[in-house]
C-alpha positions as CSV (number, residue, x, y, z in Angstrom):
1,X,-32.3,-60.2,6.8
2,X,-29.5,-57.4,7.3
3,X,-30.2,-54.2,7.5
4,X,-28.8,-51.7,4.2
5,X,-25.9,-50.0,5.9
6,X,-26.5,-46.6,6.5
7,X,-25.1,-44.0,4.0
8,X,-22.4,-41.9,5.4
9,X,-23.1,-38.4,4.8
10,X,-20.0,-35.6,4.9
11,X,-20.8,-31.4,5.3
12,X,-17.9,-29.3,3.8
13,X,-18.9,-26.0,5.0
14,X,-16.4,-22.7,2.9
15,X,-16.4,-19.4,2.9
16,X,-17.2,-18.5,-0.4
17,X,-17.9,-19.6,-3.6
18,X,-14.5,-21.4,-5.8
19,X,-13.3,-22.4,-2.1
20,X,-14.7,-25.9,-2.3
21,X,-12.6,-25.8,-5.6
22,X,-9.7,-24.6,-4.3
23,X,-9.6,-25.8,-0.7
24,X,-10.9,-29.0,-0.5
25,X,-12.2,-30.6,-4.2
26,X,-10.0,-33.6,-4.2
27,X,-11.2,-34.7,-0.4
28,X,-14.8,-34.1,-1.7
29,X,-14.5,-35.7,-4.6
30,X,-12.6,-38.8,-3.2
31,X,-15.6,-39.5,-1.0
32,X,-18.3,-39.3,-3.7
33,X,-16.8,-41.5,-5.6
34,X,-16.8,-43.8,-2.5
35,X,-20.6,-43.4,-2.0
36,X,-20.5,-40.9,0.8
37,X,-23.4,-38.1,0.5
38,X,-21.6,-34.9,0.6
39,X,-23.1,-31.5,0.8
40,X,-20.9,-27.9,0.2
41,X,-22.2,-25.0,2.7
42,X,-21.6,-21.9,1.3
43,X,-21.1,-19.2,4.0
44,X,-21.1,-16.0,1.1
45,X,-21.8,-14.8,-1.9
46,X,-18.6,-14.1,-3.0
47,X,-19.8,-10.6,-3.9
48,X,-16.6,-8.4,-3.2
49,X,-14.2,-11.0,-4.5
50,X,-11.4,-9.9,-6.6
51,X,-10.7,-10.5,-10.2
52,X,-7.2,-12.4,-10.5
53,X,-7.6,-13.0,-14.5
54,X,-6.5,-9.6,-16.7
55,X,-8.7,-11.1,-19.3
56,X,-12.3,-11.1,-17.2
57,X,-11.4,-7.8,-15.6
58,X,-13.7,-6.0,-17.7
59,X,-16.6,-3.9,-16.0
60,X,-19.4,-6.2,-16.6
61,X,-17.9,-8.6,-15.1
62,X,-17.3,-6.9,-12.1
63,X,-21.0,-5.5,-12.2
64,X,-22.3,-9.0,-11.8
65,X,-20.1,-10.5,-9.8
66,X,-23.1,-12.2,-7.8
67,X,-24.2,-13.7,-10.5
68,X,-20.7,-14.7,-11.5
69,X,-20.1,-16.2,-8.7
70,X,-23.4,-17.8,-8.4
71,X,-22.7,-19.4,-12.1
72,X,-19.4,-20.8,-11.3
73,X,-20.6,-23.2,-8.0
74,X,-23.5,-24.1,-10.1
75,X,-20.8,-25.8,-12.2
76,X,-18.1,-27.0,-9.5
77,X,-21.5,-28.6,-7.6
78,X,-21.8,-30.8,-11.6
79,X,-18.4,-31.6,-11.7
80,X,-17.6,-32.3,-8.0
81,X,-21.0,-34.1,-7.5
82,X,-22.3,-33.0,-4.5
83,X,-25.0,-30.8,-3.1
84,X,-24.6,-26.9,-2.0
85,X,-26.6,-25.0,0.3
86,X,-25.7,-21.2,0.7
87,X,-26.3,-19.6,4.3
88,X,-26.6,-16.2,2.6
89,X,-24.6,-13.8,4.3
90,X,-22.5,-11.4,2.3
91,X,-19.0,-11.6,1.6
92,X,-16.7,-9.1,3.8
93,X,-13.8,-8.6,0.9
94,X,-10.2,-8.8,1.9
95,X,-9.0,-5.6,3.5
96,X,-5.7,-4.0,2.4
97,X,-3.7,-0.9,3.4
98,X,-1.4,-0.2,6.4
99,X,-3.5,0.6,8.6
100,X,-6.3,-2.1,7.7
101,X,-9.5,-0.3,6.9
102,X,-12.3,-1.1,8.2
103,X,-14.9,-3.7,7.1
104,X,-18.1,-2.9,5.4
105,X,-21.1,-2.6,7.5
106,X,-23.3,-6.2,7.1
107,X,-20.8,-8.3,6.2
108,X,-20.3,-11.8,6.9
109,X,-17.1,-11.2,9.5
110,X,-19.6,-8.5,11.6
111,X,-22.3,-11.1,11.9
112,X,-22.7,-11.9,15.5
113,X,-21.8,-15.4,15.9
114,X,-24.9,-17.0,16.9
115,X,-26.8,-15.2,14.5
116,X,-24.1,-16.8,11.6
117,X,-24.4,-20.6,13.3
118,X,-28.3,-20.4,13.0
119,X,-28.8,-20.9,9.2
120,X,-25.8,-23.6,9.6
121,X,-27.4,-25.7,12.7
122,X,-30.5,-25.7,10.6
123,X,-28.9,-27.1,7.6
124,X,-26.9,-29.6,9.9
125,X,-30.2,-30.7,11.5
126,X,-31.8,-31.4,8.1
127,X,-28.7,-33.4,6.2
128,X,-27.8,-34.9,9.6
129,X,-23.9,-35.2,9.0
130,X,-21.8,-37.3,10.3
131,X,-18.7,-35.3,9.7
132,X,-18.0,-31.6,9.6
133,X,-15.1,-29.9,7.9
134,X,-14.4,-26.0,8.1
135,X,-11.6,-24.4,8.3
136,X,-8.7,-24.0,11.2
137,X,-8.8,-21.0,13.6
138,X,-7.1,-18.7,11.6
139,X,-9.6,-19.1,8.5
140,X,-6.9,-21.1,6.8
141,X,-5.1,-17.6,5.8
142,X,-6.5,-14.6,7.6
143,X,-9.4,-13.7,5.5
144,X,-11.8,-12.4,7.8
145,X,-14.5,-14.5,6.2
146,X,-12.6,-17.5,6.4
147,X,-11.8,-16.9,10.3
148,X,-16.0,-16.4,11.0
149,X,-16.5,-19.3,8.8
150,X,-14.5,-21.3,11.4
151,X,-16.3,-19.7,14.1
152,X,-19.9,-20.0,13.0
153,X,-19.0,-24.0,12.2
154,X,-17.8,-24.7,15.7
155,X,-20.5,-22.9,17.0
156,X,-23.2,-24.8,15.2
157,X,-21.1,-28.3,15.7
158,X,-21.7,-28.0,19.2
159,X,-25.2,-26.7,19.1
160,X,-27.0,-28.7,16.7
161,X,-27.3,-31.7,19.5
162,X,-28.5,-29.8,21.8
163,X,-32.6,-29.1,22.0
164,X,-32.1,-26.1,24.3
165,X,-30.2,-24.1,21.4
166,X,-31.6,-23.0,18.1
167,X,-35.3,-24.2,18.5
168,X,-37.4,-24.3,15.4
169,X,-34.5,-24.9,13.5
170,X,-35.2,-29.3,13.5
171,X,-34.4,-31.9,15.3
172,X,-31.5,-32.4,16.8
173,X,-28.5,-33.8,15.4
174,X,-24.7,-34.4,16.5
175,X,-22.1,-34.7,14.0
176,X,-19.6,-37.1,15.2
177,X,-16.4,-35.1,14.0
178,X,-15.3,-32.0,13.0
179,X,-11.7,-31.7,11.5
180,X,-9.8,-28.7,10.2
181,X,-9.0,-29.3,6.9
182,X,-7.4,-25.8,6.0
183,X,-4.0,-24.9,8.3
184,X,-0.6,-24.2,7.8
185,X,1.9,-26.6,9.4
186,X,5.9,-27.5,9.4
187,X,4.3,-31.4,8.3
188,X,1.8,-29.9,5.6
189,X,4.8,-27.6,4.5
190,X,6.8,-30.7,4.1
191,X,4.6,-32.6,2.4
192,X,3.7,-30.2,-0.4
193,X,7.4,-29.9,-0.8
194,X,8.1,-33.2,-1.3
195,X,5.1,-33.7,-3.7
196,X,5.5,-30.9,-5.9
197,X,9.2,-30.1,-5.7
198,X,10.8,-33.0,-5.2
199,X,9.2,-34.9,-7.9
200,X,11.5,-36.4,-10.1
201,X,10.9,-35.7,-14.0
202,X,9.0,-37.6,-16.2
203,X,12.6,-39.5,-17.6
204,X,12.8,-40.6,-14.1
205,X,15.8,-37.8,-14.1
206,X,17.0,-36.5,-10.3
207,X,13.9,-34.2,-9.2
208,X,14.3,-30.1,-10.1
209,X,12.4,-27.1,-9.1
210,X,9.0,-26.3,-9.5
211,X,10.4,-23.4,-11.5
212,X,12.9,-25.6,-13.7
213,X,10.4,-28.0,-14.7
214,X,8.2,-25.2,-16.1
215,X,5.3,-25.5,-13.7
């Protein structure tokens, strides 16, 4: 008798909650739909994140933008079908201003980074993944949550094999890859280009603008 093939299991690890929406969704929601097990780490809260919508910038909303926040992945975890596991630090905001100013004390980007890998090797130990996504070395875009977010997943990739580091935190557990997923190229430039500009129209027309076809 053959043995059931294992099921391949996929950790998308973001910084804060709407990322796996916004940075990632359709990889995620290619591979459940192929069978592959795949759980969203959230690194944050989301708690100092900034209200883009004119409409929902109203003051209870920014009051409780925990809960907010909290609401919304509850929702992208039903639609994108995948489990979510927060490591509970707290979001670091984006600073602004020339000079920069400085980043509030206890947030995500100040945590040392073996303190920040712990939660994660923990989590890694117990969904044992095969594959790791993050983000590039420079977050992505330079959010400094999105840069530790890198960080604290290369940290715990190359820890969570090893017994010596992070005890009490499971049995050990390598991940066979970890791939960037979130960079800026001349290629990945290119490609968006060609995708969303060079698209011809829907009369089969010769391809316009973004801006000329009213998107």
């Amino acid at each position: 008798m053959s043995e059931t093939p294992e099921t391949l299991r996929l950790m998308a690890v973001h910084a804060h909650p709407d990322d796996e929406s916004s940075k990632g969704a359709a990889t995620t929601s290619r591979y459940v739909a192929e069978g592959v097990d795949v759980m969203v780490v959230t690194c944050t809260g989301g708690e100092r994140g900034s209200v883009l919508n004119p409409k929902l910038d109203r003051p209870e909303i920014v009051e409780n933008m925990s809960e907010i926040r909290r609401a919304e992945m509850d929702r992208a975890r039903e639609i994108l079908g995948v489990r979510q596991a927060w490591l509970g630090f707290v979001d670091s905001g984006l600073p602004e201003g020339d000079p920069l100013p400085p980043l509030p004390e206890g947030c995500f980007a100040l945590v040392d980074a073996q303190t920040g890998a712990e939660p994660l090797v923990r989590l890694i130990r117990e969904f044992r993944p095969h594959v790791v996504t993050t983000y590039d070395e420079n977050g992505g875009y330079p959010h400094p949550d999105h840069i530790m977010c890198h960080t604290v997943s290369v940290v715990a990739f190359d820890a969570a094999g090893d017994p010596d580091r992070f005890p009490g935190t499971g049995e050990p557990w390598q991940p066979l890859k970890l791939y960037y997923h979130m960079g800026f190229s001349k290629e990945r430039i290119t490609a968006l280009h060609e995708a969303r500009v060079l698209v011809p129209g829907p009369d089969g027309s010769p391809a316009r603008g973004v801006a000329d076809r009213g998107l």
